[in-house]
NUROMI-113674 format. One line per field, with one value per residue (C-alpha): residue number from 1; x, y, z; residue in three letters. Coordinates in Angstrom, 1 decimal. Example, Ala and Ser with C-alpha at 12.3 -4.5 7.8 and 13.67 -1.06 7.14 Angstrom:
<atoms>
nr = 1	2
X = 12.3	13.7
Y = -4.5	-1.1
Z = 7.8	7.1
rest = Ala	Ser
</atoms>
This chain:
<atoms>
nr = 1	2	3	4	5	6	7	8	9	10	11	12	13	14	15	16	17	18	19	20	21	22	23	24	25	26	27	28	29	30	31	32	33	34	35	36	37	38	39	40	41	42	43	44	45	46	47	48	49	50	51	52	53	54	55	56	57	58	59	60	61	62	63	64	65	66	67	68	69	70	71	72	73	74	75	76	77	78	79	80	81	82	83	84	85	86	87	88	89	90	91	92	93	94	95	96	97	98	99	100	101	102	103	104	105	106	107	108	109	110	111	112	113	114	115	116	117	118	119	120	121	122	123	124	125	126	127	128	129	130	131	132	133	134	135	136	137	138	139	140	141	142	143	144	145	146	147	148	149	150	151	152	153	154	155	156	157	158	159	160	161	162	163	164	165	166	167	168	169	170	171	172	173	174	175	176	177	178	179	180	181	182	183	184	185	186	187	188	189	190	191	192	193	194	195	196	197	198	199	200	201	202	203	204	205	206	207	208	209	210	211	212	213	214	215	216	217	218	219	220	221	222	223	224	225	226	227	228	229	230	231	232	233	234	235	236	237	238	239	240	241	242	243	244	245	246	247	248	249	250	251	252	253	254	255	256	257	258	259	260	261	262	263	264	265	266	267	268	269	270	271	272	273	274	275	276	277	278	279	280	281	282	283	284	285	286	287	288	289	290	291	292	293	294	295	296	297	298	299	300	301	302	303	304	305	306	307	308	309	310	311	312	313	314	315	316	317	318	319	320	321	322	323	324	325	326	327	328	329	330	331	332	333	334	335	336	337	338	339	340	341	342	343	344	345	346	347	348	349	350	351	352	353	354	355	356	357	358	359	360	361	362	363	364	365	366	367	368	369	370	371	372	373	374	375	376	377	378	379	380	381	382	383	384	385	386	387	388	389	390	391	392	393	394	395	396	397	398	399	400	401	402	403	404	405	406	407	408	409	410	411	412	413	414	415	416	417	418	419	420	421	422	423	424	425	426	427	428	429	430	431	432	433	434	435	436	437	438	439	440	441	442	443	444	445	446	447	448	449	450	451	452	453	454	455	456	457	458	459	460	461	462	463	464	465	466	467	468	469	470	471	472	473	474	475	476	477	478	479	480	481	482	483	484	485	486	487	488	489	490	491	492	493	494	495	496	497	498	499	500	501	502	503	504	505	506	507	508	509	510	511	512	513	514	515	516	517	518	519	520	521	522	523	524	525	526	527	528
X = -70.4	-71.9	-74.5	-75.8	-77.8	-74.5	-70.8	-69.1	-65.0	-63.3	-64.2	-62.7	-64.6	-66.8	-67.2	-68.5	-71.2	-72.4	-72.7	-74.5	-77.0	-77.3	-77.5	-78.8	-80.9	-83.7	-86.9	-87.6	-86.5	-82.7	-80.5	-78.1	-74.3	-71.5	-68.5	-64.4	-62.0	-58.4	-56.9	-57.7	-59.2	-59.4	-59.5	-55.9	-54.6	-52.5	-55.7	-58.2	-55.9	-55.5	-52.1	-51.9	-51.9	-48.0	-47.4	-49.7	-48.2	-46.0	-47.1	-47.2	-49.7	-52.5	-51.1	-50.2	-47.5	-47.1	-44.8	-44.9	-43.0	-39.7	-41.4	-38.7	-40.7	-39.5	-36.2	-36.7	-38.2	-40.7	-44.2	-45.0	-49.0	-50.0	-53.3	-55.6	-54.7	-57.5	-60.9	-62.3	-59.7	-57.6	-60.2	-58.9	-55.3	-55.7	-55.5	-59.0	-59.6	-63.2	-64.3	-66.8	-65.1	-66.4	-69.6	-68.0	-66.2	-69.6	-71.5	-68.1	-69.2	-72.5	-71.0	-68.6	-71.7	-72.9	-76.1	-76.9	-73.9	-74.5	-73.8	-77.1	-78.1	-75.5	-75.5	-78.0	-76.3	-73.3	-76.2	-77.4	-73.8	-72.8	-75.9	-73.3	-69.9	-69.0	-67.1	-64.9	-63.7	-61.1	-60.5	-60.9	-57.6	-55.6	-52.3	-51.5	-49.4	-52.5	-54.7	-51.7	-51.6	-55.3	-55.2	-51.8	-54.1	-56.8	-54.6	-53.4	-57.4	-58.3	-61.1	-61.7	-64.2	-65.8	-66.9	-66.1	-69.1	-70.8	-72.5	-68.7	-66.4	-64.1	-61.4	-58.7	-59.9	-59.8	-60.2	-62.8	-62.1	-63.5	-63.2	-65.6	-64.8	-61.0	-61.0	-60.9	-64.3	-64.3	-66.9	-66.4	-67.2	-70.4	-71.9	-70.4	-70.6	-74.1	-74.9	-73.4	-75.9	-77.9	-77.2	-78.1	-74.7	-71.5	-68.0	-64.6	-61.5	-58.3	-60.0	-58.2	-59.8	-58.1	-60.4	-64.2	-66.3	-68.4	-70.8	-70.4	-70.6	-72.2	-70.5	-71.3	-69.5	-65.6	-63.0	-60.9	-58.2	-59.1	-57.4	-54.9	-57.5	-59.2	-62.8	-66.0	-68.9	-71.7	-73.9	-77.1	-78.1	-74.5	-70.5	-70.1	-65.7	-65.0	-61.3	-60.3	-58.4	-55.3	-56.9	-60.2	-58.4	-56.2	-59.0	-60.6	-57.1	-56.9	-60.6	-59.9	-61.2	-59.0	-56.9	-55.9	-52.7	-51.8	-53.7	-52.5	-48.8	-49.3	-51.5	-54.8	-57.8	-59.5	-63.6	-64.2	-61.4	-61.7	-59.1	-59.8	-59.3	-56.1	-56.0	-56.6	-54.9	-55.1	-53.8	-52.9	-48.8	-48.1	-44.4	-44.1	-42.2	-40.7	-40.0	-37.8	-40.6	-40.0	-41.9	-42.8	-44.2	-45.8	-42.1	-41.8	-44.5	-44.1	-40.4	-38.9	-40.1	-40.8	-43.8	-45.0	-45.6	-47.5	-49.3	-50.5	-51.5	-53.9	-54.8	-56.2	-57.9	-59.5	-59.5	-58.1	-54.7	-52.5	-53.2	-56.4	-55.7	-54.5	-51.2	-52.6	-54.9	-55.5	-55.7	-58.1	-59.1	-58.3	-57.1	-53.8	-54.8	-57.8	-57.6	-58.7	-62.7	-62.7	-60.2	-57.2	-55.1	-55.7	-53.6	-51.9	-51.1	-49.3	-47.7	-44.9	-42.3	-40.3	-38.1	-35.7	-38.2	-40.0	-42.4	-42.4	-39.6	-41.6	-42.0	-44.6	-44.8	-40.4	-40.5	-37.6	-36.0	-36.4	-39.8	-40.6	-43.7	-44.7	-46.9	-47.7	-50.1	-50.8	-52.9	-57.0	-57.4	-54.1	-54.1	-51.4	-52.5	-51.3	-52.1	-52.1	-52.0	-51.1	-46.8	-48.2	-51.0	-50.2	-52.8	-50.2	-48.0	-47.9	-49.5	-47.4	-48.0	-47.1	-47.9	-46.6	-46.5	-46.0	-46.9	-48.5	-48.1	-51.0	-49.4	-46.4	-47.9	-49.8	-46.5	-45.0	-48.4	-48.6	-44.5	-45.1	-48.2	-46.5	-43.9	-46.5	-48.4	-45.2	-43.9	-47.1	-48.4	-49.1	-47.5	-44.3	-43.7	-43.4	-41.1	-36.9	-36.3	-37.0	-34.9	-36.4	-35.9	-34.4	-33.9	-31.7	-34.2	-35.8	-36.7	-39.0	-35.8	-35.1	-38.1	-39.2	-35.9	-36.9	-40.4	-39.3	-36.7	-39.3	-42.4	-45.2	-48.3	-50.9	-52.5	-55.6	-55.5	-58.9	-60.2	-58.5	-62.0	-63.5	-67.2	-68.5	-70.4	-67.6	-66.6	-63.0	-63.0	-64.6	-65.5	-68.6	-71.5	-73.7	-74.8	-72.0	-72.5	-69.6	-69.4	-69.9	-70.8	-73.4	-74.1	-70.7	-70.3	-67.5	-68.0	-65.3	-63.3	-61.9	-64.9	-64.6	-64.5	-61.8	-60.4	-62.2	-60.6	-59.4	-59.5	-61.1	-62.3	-65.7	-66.5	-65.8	-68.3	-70.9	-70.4	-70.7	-74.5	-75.4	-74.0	-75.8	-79.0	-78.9	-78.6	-81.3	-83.5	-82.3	-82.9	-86.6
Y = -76.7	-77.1	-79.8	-82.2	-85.5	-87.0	-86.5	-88.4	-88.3	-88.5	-87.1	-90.0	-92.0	-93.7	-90.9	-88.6	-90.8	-91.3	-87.5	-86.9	-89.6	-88.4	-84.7	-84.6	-87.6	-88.7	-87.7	-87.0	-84.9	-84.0	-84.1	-81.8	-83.5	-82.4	-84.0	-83.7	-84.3	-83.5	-82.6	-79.6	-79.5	-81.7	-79.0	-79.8	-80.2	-83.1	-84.7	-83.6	-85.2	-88.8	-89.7	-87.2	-90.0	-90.4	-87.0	-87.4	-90.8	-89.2	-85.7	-85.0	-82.2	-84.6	-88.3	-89.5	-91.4	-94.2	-96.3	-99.5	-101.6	-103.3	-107.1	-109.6	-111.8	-108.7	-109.0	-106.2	-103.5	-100.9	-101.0	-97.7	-96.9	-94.5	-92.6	-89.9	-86.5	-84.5	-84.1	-87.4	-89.4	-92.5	-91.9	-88.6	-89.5	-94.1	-95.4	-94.9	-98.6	-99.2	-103.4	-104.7	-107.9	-111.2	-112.3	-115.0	-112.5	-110.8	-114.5	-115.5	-112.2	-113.4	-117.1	-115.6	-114.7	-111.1	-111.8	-108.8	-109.0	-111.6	-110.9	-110.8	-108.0	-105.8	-105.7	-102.8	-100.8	-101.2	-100.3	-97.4	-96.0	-96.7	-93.8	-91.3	-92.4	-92.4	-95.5	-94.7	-97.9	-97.1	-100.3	-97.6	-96.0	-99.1	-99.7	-102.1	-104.0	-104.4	-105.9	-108.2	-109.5	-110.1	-112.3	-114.1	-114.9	-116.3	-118.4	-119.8	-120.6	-118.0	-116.7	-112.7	-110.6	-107.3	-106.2	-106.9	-105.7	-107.8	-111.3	-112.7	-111.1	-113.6	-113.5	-110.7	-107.2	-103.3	-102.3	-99.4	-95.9	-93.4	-90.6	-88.6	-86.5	-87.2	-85.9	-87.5	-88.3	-89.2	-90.0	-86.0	-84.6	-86.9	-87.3	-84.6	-81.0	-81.8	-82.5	-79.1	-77.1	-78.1	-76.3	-79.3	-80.5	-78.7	-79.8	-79.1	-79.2	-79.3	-80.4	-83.2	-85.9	-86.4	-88.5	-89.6	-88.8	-90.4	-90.4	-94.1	-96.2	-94.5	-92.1	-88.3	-86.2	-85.7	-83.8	-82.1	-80.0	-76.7	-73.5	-73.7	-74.2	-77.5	-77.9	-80.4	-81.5	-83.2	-85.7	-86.6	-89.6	-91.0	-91.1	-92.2	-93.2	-93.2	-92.7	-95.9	-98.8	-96.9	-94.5	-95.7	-98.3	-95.5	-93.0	-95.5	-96.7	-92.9	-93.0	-96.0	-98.4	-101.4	-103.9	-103.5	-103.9	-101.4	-98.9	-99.3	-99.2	-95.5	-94.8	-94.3	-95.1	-98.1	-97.7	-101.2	-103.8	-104.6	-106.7	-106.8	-102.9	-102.3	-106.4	-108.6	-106.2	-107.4	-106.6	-107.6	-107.7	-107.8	-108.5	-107.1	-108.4	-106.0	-106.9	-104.6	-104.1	-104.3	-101.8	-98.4	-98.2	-95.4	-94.8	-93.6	-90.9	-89.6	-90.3	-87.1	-83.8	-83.7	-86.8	-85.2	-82.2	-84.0	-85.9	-82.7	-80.8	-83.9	-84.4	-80.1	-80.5	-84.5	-85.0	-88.8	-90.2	-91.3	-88.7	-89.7	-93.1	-94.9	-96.9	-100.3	-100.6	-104.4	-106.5	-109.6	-112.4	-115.2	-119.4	-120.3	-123.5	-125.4	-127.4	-124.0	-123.5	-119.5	-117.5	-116.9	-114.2	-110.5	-109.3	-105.8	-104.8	-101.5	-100.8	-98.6	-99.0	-97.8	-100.0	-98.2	-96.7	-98.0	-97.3	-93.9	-92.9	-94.5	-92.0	-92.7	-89.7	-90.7	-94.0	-96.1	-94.2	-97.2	-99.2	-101.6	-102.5	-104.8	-107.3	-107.9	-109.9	-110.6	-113.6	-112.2	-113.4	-113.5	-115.2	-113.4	-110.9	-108.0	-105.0	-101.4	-99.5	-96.3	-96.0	-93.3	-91.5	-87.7	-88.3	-86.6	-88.8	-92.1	-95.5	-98.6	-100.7	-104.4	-106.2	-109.6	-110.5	-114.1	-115.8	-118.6	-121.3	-120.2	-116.7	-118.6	-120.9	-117.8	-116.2	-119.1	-119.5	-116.0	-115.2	-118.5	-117.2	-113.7	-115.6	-118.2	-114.9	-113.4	-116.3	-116.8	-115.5	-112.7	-110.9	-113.0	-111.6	-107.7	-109.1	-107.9	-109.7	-109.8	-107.3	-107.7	-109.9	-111.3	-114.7	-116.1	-116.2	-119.5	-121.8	-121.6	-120.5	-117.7	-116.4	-116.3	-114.4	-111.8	-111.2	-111.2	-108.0	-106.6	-106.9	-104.2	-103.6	-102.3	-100.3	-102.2	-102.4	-103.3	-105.0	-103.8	-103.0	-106.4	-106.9	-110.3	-111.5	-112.2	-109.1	-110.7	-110.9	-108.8	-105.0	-104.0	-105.9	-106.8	-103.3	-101.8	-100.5	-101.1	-103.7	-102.8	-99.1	-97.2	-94.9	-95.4	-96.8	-97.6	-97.3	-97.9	-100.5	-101.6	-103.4	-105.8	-109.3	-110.0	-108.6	-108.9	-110.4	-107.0	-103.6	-102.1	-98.3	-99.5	-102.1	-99.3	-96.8	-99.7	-100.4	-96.8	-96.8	-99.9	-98.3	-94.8	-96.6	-99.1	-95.6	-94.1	-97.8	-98.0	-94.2	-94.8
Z = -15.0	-18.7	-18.7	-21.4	-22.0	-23.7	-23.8	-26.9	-26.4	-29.3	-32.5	-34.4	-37.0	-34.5	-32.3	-35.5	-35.8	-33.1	-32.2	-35.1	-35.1	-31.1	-31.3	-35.0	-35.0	-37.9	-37.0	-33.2	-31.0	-30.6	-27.6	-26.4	-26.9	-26.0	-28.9	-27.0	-29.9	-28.7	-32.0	-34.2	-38.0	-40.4	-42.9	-43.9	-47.5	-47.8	-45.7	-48.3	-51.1	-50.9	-51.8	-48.8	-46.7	-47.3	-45.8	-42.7	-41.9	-40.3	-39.3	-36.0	-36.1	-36.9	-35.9	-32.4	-34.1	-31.1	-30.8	-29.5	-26.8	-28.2	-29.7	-29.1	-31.9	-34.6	-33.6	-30.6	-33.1	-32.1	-34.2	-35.7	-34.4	-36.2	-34.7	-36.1	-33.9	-35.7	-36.5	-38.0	-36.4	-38.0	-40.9	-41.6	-42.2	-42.9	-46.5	-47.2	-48.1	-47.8	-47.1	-44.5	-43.7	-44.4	-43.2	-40.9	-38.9	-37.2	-36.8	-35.2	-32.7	-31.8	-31.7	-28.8	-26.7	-28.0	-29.2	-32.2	-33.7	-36.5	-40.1	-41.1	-37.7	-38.7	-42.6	-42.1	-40.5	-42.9	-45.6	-43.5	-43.4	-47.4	-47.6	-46.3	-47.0	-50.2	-52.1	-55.4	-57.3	-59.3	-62.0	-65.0	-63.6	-62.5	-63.4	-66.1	-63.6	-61.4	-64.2	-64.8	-60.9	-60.9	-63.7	-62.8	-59.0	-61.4	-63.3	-59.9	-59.5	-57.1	-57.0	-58.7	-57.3	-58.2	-55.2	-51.7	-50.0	-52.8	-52.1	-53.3	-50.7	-51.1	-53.8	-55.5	-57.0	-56.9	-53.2	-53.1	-52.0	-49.3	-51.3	-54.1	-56.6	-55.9	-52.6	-49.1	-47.5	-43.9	-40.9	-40.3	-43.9	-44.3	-40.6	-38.5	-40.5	-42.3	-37.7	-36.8	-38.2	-35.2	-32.0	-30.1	-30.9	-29.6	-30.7	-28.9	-30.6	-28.9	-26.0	-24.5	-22.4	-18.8	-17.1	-16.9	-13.8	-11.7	-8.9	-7.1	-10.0	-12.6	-15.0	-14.8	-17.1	-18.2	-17.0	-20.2	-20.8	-23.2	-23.9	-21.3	-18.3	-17.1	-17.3	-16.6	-18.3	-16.8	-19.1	-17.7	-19.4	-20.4	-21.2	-24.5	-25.2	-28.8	-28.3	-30.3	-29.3	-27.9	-26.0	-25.0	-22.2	-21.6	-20.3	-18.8	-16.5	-15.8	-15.1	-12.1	-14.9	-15.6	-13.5	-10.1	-9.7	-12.8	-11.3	-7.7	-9.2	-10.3	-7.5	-9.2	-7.1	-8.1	-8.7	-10.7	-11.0	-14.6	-16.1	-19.5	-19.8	-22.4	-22.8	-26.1	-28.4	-31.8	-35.2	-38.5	-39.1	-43.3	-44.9	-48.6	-51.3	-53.5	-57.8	-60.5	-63.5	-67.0	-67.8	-66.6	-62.6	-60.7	-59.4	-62.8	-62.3	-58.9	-58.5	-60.7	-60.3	-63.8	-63.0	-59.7	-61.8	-64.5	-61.6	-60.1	-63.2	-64.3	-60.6	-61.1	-64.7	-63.6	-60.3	-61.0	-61.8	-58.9	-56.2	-56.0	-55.2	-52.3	-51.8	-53.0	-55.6	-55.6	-52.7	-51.6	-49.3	-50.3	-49.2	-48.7	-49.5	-50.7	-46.8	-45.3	-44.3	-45.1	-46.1	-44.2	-45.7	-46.8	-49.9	-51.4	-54.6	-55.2	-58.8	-56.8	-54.1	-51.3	-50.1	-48.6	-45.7	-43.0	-40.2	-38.9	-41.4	-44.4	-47.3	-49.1	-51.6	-52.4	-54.7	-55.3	-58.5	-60.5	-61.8	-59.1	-57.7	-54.5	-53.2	-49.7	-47.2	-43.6	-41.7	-41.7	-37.9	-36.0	-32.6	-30.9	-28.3	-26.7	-24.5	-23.9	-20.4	-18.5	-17.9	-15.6	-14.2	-16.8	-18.9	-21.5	-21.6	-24.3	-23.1	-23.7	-26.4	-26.7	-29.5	-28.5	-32.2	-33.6	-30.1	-31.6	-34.1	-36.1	-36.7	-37.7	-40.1	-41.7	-42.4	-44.0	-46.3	-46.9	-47.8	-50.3	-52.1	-52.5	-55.1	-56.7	-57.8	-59.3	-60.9	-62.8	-66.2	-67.2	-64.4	-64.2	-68.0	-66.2	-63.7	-63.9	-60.6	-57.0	-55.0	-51.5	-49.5	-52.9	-54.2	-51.6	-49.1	-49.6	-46.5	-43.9	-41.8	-44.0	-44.9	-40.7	-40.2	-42.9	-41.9	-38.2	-39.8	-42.0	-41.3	-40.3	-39.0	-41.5	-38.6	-37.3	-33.9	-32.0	-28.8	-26.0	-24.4	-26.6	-26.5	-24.2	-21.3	-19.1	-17.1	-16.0	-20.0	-21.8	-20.9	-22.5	-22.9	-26.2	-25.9	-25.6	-21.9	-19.3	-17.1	-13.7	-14.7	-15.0	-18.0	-19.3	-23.0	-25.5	-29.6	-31.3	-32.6	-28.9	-28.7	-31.7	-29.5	-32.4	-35.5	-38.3	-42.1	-43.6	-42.8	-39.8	-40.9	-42.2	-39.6	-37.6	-38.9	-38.6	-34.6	-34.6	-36.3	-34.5	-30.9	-31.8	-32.3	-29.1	-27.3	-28.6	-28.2	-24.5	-24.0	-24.9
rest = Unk	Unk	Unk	Unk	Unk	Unk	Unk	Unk	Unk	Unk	Unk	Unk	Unk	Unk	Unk	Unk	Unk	Unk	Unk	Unk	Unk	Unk	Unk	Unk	Unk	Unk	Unk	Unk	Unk	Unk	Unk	Unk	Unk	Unk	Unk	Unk	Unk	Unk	Unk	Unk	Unk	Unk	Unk	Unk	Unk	Unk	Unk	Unk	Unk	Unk	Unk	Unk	Unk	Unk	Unk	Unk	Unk	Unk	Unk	Unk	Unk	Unk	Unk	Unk	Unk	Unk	Unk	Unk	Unk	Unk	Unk	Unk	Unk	Unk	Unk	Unk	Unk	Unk	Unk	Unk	Unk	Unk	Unk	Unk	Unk	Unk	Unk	Unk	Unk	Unk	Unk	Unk	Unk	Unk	Unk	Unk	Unk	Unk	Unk	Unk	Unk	Unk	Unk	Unk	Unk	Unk	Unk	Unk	Unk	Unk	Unk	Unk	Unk	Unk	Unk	Unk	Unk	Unk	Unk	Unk	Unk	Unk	Unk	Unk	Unk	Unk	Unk	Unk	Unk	Unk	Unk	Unk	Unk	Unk	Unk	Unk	Unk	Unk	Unk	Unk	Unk	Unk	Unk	Unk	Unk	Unk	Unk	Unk	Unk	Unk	Unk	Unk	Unk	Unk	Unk	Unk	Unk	Unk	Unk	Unk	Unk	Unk	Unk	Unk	Unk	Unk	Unk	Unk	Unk	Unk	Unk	Unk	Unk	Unk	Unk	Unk	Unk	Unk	Unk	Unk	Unk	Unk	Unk	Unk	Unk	Unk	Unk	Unk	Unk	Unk	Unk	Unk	Unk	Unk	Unk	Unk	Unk	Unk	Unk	Unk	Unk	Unk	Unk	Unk	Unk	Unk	Unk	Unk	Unk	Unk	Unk	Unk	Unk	Unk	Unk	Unk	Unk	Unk	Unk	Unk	Unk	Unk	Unk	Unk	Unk	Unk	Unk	Unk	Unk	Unk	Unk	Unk	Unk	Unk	Unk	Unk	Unk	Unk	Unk	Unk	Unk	Unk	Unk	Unk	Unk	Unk	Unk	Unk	Unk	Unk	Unk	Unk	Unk	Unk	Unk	Unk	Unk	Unk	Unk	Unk	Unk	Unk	Unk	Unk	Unk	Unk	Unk	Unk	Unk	Unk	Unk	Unk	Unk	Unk	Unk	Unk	Unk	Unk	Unk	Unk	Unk	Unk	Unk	Unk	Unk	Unk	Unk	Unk	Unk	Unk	Unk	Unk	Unk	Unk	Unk	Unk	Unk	Unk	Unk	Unk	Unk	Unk	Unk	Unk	Unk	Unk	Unk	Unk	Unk	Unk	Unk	Unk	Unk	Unk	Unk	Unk	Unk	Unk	Unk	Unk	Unk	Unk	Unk	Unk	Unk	Unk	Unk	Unk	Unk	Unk	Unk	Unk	Unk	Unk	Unk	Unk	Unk	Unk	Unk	Unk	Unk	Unk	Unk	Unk	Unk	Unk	Unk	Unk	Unk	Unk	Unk	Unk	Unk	Unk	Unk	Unk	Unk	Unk	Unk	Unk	Unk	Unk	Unk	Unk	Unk	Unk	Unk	Unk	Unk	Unk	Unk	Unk	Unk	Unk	Unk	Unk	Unk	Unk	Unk	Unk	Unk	Unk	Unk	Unk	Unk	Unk	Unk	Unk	Unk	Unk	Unk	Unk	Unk	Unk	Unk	Unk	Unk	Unk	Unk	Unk	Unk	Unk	Unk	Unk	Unk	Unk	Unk	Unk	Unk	Unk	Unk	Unk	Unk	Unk	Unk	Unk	Unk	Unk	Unk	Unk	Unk	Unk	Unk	Unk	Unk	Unk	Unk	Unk	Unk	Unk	Unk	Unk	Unk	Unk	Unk	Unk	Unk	Unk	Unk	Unk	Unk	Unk	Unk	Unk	Unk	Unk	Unk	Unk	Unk	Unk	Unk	Unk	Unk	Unk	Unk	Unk	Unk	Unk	Unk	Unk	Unk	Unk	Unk	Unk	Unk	Unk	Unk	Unk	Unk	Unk	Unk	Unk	Unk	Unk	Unk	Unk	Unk	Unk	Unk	Unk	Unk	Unk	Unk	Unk	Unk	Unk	Unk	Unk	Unk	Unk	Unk	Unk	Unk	Unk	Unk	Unk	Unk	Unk	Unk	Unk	Unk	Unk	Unk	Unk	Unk	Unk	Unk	Unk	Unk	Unk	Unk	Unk	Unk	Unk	Unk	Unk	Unk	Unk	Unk	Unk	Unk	Unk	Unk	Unk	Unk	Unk	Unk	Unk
</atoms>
């Protein structure tokens, strides 16, 4: 049996980091890691590009592609859950959008009883990561379209922001970009190959996690499937899960982590009854609204063959136009009303469409074949929660996912806010002037009624699930503790973004990448 201080699972964006600051660290002396990633490369074309992100949406070579349980509150449909299958994880194949959050969301994580986690204690290690990943604002290229909505949400007397991650998070703007030079930049490219050049660091690909191991009640090593055979790894000083908030309470159900009665129903044996494991599921569910432009839309570029080709040939000689851009190029946080304390609903702007596909069928890189473009939003901090656990004990096969969406009357009320804002910002100057008509859900869809009944038939999720292993001092509550460690285990932690104790206001890739520096360095403090 191979033997090493740690053993990270997952090669994901949290996992990435937290093998490299490990096994390659700054200063001092490095320790030997052992990284399990159960997909293959990320050295992958339509991954490097970033309007690849339509085509591995929906590839199943480097995305799970889960689906969830039927949600009786979306009229019985399935949520699409799409997972990273490859080397760098959901960062390798998400949108690439690139926002901390707002400050509230991290004092509200200290405020729940994880003392650390305060705005102010974890802005540096959202500083420390902004040294490595790379942030591409792209207002020089926006569409004409976009300038027009961000003025039209002024006019309405929100607030405009340059900057997210600025001192003025809140308000409408150009979401910034992972990428560099027009090209994808992920957790993998800017912490992982720069580590590998240290042999204290080992990475598996293709090796598939089947269960963690243990001596009584401290964690040992893993058990993984590689090449066709099944093999163990022993870590001496600690298990590190940094399989994301899908698989993380997965492995640890398989592992005899989680609640009792799930894991006596498939006959696993139970080491720690822990009933949080795969509970709290959270995400953020969005509705768009789609408008017929006046004038020319990026439908009109990448639609005919005759565009695509254009697009690629000044993709080649620039390295900018639309493939180097992702979906939605204006966005924001903003109130749906002046009543509310913070800001309560997230915001998209995309100067295209595709109405005609959804979910796992969606295609992205296939326009409507007429100038349209679409707004959407979704509530910043839903209250509905749902969970994730084993249908078996084949580590193979698919958890279940139940979303439980819309459970609550704050959810409700969000939508209703939300689905009204969309059509204030489109009836108002100087975007209004660009508008040839609302074709979805269309103008017949007026009341509360209505519009509940077509965002229970339309709506999505934007992909941000977190907190199935939530942080929190409360073992029948939470899982892991302030610093991350297990309850009720021994040398077992979790880092990633199961362990948000709740969502946080936008999107989660970049919160991510910082509970993956602060986790890295709590190791290496408690190590010492």
């Amino acid at each position: 049996m191979e033997c090493f201080d740690y053993i990270v699972v997952g090669a994901g964006t949290a996992g990435c980091v937290v093998a490299s600051r490990l096994g390659n660290p700054d200063g001092g002396s490095a320790r030997r890691v052992l990284l399990l990633e159960a997909g293959g490369s990320d050295r992958r074309f339509w991954i490097k590009l970033p309007i690849g992100y339509g085509r591995t949406f929906t590839d199943p070579a480097v995305n799970w592609m889960y689906q969830g349980e039927p949600d009786a509150a979306l009229d019985g449909r399935r949520a699409y859950v799409p997972r990273g299958k490859v080397l760098g994880g959901s960062g390798a194949i998400n949108a690439m959008v690139y926002v901390r959050g707002l400050p509230h969301d991290y004092d509200d994580w200290c405020t729940l009883g994880n003392p650390g986690w305060s705005f102010d204690q974890v802005r540096p290690y959202f500083e420390r990561a902004e040294l490595r990943i790379p942030r591409t604002n792209v207002a020089s290229d926006a569409h004409l379209l976009t300038r027009a909505y961000l003025e039209s949400c002024r006019r309405l007397g929100l607030p405009v922001t340059d900057n997210f991650n600025g001192p003025q998070s809140e308000g409408v703007g150009i979401y910034s970009f992972t990428t560099h030079n027009g090209v994808r930049e992920s957790t993998a490219s800017r912490y992982l190959r720069p580590a590998l050049k240290s042999r204290s660091l080992q990475l598996r690909l293709r090796a598939h996690a089947l269960r963690v191991l243990f001596e009584g009640h401290r964690a040992t090593g893993v058990q993984y499937r590689h090449g066709g055979r099944t093999l163990e790894a022993r870590a001496t000083r600690a298990v590190i899960v940094c399989t994301g908030s899908i698989n993380t309470p997965q492995l640890l159900q398989l592992s005899g982590i989680g609640p009792s009665t799930l894991l006596a129903r498939h006959r696993i044996p139970v080491l720690f009854d822990a009933p949080a494991v795969g509970r709290n599921l959270q995400d953020h569910l969005a509705v768009s609204y789609f408008f017929r432009s006046k004038v020319p839309t990026l439908n009109d570029e990448l639609y005919p063959w005759h565009g695509k080709l254009r697009a690629i040939g000044r993709y080649l000689a620039t390295r900018r136009g639309p493939l180097a851009m992702s979906v939605n190029q204006g966005g924001g946080f903003v109130r749906s009303d002046p009543a509310q304390p913070r800001a309560n609903l997230q915001l998209y702007f995309n100067p295209m469409s595709f109405s005609t596909t959804t979910g796992p069928h969606r295609r992205l890189l296939r326009p409507d074949p007429f100038s349209a473009f679409l707004v959407s939003c979704n509530g910043c901090r839903p209250t509905s929660r749902g969970h994730v656990e084993i249908r078996s004990s084949n580590p193979f096969e698919p958890p279940a996912i139940h979303a439980n969406s819309l459970s609550t009357e704050h959810d409700l009320a969000e939508v209703l806010a939300g689905t009204r804002l969309l059509r204030e910002i489109a009836a108002t100057a100087p975007l209004v002037n660009y508008v040839d008509g609302e074709f979805l859900p269309g103008s017949e869809v007026q009341s509360e009624q209505a519009r509940l009944a077509d965002f229970r038939r339309r709506a999505w999720s934007v992909f941000h699930p977190v907190s199935t292993c939530r942080m929190g001092p409360d073992p029948a509550e939470a899982v892991v503790d302030a610093r991350l460690r297990v309850h009720g285990i021994d040398a077992l932690r979790i880092v990633d973004a199961s362990v948000f104790p709740t969502v946080t206001s936008g999107n989660t890739n970049a919160p991510t990448i910082m509970v993956a520096e602060k986790g890295a360095a709590m190791i290496a403090e408690d190590e010492r």
